[in-house]
C-alpha angles and dihedrals in degrees: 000000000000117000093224101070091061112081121271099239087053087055104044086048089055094051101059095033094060089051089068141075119258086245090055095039082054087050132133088225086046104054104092090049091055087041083067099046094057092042091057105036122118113252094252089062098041096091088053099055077034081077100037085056096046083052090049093053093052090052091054 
């Protein structure tokens, strides 16, 4: 599966999103940048970031 064919703002959400903690990925400051990454997701990577929201929501 080639990285190009996902869209630019997915990836560079990603990017900066698996650079990080998982503290810092649930964080207030983070979650625009996380909002991104799951608009933007293809849809066979969606569930996955599904269960990092429904983490997130718990936390906060």
């Amino acid at each position: 599966m080639s990285i190009e064919k996902y869209d630019p703002r997915f990836v560079d959400a990603m990017n900066k999103l698996s650079k990080m903690s998982e503290e810092e990925r649930l964080s207030e400051e983070n979650k625009d940048l996380f909002e991104q990454a799951m608009n933007y997701a293809p849809l066979d990577i969606q569930p996955q970031l599904t269960e990092i929201r429904k983490k997130y929501d718990d936390i906060h």
